[in-house]
C-alpha positions as CSV (number, residue, x, y, z in Angstrom):
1,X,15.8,-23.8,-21.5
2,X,16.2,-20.2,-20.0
3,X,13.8,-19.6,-17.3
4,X,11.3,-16.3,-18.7
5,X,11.6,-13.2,-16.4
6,X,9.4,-10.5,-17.4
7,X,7.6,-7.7,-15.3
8,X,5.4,-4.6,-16.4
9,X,7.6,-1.4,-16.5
10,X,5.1,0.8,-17.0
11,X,1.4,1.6,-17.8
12,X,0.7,4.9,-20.1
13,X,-1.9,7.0,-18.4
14,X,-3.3,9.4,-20.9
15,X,-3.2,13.3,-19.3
16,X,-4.1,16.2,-20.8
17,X,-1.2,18.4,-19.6
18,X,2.0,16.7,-18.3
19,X,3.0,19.9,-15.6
20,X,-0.7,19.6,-14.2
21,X,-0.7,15.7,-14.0
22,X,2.9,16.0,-12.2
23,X,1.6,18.2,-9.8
24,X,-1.9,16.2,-8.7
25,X,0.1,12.9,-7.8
26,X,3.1,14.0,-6.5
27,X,1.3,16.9,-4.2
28,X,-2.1,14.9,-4.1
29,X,-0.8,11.4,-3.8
30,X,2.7,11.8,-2.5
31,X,3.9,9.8,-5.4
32,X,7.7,10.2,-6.7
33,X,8.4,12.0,-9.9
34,X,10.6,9.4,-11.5
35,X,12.1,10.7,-14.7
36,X,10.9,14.0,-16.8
37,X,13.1,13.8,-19.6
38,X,12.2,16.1,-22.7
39,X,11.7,14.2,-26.0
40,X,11.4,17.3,-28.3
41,X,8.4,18.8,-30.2
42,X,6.3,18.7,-26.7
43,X,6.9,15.2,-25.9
44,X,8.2,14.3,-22.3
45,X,8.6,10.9,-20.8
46,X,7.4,11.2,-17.7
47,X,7.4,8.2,-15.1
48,X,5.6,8.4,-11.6
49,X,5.6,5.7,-9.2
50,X,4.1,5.7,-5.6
51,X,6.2,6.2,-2.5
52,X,8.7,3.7,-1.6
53,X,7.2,1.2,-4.4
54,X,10.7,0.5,-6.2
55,X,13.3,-1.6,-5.0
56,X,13.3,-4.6,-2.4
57,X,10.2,-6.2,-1.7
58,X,9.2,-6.6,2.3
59,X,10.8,-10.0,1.8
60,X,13.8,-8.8,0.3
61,X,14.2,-10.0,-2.7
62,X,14.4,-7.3,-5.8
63,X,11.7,-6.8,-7.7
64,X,11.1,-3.7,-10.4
65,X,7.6,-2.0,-9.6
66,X,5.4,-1.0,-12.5
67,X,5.7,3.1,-13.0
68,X,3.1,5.5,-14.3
69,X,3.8,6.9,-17.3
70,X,2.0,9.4,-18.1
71,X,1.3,10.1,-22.1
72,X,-0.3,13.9,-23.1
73,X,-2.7,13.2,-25.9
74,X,-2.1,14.6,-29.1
75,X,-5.1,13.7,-31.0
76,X,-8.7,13.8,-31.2
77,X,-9.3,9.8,-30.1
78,X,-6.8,10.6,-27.5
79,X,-8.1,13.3,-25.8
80,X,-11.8,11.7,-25.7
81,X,-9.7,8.5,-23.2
82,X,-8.6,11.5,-20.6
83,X,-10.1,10.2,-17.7
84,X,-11.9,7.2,-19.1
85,X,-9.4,4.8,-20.7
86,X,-11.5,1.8,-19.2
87,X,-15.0,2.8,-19.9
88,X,-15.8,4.3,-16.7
89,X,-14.6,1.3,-14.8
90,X,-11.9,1.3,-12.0
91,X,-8.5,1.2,-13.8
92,X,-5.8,1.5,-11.4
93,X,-5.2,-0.4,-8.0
94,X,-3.0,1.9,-5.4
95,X,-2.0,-0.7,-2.5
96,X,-1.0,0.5,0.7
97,X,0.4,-0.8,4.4
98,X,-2.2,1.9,6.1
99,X,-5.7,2.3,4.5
100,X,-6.5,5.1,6.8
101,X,-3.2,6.9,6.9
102,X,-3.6,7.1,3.5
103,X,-7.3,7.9,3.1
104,X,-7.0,10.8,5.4
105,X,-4.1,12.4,4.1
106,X,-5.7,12.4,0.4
107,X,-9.0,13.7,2.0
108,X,-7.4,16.4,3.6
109,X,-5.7,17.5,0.0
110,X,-9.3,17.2,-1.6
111,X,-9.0,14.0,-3.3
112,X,-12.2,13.0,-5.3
113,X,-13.8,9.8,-3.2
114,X,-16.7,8.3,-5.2
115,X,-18.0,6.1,-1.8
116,X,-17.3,5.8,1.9
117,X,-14.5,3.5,2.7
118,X,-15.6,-0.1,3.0
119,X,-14.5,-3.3,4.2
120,X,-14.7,-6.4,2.3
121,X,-13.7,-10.3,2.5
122,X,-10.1,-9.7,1.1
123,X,-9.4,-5.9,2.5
124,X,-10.4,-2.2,3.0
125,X,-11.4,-0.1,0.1
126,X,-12.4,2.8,-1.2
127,X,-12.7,3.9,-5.0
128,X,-11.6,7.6,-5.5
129,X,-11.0,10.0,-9.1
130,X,-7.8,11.7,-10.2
131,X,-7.7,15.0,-11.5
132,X,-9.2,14.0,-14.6
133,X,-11.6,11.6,-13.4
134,X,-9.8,8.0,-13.9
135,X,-10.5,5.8,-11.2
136,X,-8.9,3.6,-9.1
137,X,-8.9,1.6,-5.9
138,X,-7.2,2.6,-2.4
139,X,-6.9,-0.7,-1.5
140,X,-4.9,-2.3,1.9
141,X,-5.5,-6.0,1.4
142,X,-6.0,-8.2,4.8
143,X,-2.9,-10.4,5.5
């Protein structure tokens, strides 16, 4: 029997424009613009991915990273999930090597925090808004 290898490739973020939502992570975030490839009939596929997040692992082996894509809605039921496509709870967890490094340098571009960094059992935290108000976790996890 052949050993199953699967992995997440990517996770559709709903956006309301696909130029705007380009230009909030990569300036905001520092995150990569992987592809932007036009589909036709004002459908892009657009992947983002965080900073050095593809590739070798710190332990070297290979290992393909999940990428953003990010999906412009089209219709009515779409365009009510902008910003809320997990009913207001935290949907997306950005890891990092340096909380504060990171913290900082998204403060200083006006990133939306929703609370004061805090420090709990299993790391540092802080839960912070994108430019359409999804939320996720800046998270640097204790070794």
């Amino acid at each position: 029997m052949t050993n199953v290898q699967q992995h997440i490739g990517s996770i559709a973020l709903v956006v309301k424009d696909y130029d705007e939502a380009i230009e909030f992570y990569t300036q905001k975030l520092n995150f990569e613009l992987v592809e932007d490839t036009d589909l036709g009939d004002g459908k892009r596929w657009v992947l983002i991915s965080p900073p050095n997040s593809n590739g070798a692992c710190s332990n070297g082996t290979n290992s393909s990273r999940a990428n953003l894509l990010l999906a412009k809605a089209t219709t009515p039921e779409q365009i009510s999930a902008i910003g809320n496509q997990t009913g207001g709870r935290v949907f997306l967890f950005l890891h990092t090597n340096d909380f504060w490094r990171d913290y900082n340098l998204m403060l200083s571009k006006g990133v939306t925090f929703n609370e004061e960094p805090r420090v709990e059992p299993y790391g540092t935290v802080v839960v912070f808004e994108d430019l359409y108000g999804t939320k996720w976790d800046l998270l640097q996890l204790n070794n």
